[in-house]
C-alpha positions, 0 to 999 in steps of 0.5 A: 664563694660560688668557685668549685673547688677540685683538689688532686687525688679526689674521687671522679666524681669532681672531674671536669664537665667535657663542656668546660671551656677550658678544653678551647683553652680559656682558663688560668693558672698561677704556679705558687712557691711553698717553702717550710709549709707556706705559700709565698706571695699568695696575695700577688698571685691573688691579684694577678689571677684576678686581674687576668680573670676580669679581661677574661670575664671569667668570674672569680670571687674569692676573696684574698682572706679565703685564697690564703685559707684555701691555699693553706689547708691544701698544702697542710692536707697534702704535707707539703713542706717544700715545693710548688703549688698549681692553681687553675682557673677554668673557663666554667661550663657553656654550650658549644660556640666561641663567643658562649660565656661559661658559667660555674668555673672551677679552681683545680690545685695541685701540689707538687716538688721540684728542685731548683736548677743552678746551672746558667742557661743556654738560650737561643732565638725563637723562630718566630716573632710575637706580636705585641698587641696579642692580649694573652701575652699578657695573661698567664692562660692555661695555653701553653702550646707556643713554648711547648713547640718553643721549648722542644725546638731549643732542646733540639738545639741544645740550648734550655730555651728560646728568647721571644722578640716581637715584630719590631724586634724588642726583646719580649721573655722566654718561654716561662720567664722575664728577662733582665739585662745588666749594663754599668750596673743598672738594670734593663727589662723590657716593658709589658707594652712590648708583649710581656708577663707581669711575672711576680718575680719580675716585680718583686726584683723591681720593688727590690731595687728600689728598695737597694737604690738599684737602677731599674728601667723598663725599656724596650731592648733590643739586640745591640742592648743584649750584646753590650749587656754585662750579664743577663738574667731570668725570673721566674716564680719557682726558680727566683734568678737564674743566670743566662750563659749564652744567648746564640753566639754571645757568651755572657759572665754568670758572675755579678756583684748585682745578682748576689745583691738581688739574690740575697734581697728576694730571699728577704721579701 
C-alpha cells in the first residue's frame, strides 16, 4: 500500500505538502455512512473511489480487504458509534504546472456526526445550465464550489437546494443528491449520460427495485416529466431518501406507498 495514510487529530507533522495537487482541485472523496460501530457499503464506495481515481491517474492501490481494515480501525480508534466517515483522496505531490502528475497521494479520514434531516425539501432551479459532457460530473472530486455557490443561492431564496438541468434541458441532480420521480408507480431517474453522479444510494435504490419488481428506468427527464411526477425524491449516502416538497411552483405529496416500500427495503441492504 504505497497510500499515505493521514487521520484527524494527528501531530503536524503529517499535514499536506503545499505542493500537493489538491490545493488545484484534483483529488477524491467518499463520504461513508457508520451506524453501530460500522462502515456501510465500504466495498461500493471502494469501487467508485477506484474507479474515479483511474480517470484520474491518481494511483490508488489499496485493496478492498485493506480498505475495509482501515476503515474499521479509524472508526474503532475514534469511538464512533453512529455517524459519518470522509475519505479524501489527494492529487499527491508535483511540481508546478497543470498537466504535471503527482506522485505520493495521501488518504485523509475524518469521522464525523450528523443527524438525519426528516423534513421534505424546498428545491429551486439552478441559475445555470451543466454541460453534460463535462467528465467531473461524473466523479465525486474534492471541488465543491458550484454547489457551494448553488446551495447559498437556494438558502438566498428560501429554498434547501437547486435542481441542475444540462444544456438540453434534462434534469441532472441537485447540489449533492440524485434525483427520482415517481409517476403511476414507477420509478424515473435520469440516466449518468445526461451529467450525473453514480450515487451509492442511487444504485442501491435500483438494485432495490429490482429486487421488489419495482419499475425503474433511467431516462432523460424533463420539465413536463417533473410536473406530471406523482412525487420526487432524493438520495444520498447520509440521508438515504428524502422526500421533495416543492420544486419552483410545483407542489409535490411527501406521502407515497412506494417510498415506504423503498425506504424499508435500504435499511435491509
Amino acid at each position: 500500500m504505497s497510500n499515505g495514510i493521514v487521520l484527524d487529530g494527528y501531530p503536524d507533522e503529517r499535514r499536506l505538502s503545499i505542493r500537493d495537487r489538491i490545493f488545484l482541485g484534483e483529488g477524491l472523496f467518499e463520504t461513508i455512512r457508520v451506524t453501530q460501530a460500522r462502515s456501510r457499503h465500504a466495498e461500493l464506495h471502494w469501487q467508485r473511489l477506484a474507479r474515479s481515481a483511474k480517470c484520474l491517474g491518481i494511483e490508488f492501490d489499496l485493496s478492498l480487504q485493506d480498505w475495509k481494515m482501515l476503515l474499521q480501525q479509524h472508526i474503532s480508534q475514534e469511538k464512533l458509534q453512529e455517524g459519518a466517515l470522509k475519505v479524501i483522496l489527494t492529487g499527491g505531490i508535483a511540481s508546478r504546472g497543470l498537466t504535471e502528475q503527482g506522485k505520493h497521494p495521501q488518504l485523509l479520514l475524518q469521522t464525523f456526526q450528523y443527524a438525519r434531516q426528516k423534513k421534505p425539501m424546498r428545491l429551486i432551479s439552478s441559475d445555470w445550465l451543466r454541460d453534460a459532457r463535462n467528465p467531473m460530473y461524473g466523479l465525486k472530486t474534492i471541488n465543491y464550489l458550484e454547489a457551494i455557490l448553488a446551495r447559498r443561492k437556494a438558502m438566498a431564496a428560501q429554498a434547501d437546494d437547486v435542481l441542475f438541468y444540462n444544456t438540453v434541458h434534462h434534469v441532472t441532480e441537485t447540489s449533492c443528491a440524485n434525483v427520482f420521480l415517481i409517476q403511476q408507480n414507477k420509478l424515473f431517474t435520469p440516466p449518468l449520460a445526461d451529467g450525473v453522479l453514480p450515487g451509492i444510494t442511487r444504485q442501491r435504490v435500483i438494485a432495490a427495485c429490482i429486487n421488489q419488481n419495482i419499475s425503474c428506468t433511467e431516462k432523460s427527464l424533463t420539465q413536463q416529466d417533473i410536473g406530471n411526477a406523482e412525487a420526487v425524491f432524493l438520495t444520498n449516502t447520509l440521508q438515504d431518501i428524502q422526500s421533495v416538497c416543492s420544486i419552483d411552483e410545483l407542489v409535490f405529496s411527501v406521502e407515497h406507498p412506494l417510498l415506504e416500500k423503498l425506504e424499508n427495503q435500504l435499511n435491509k441492504i
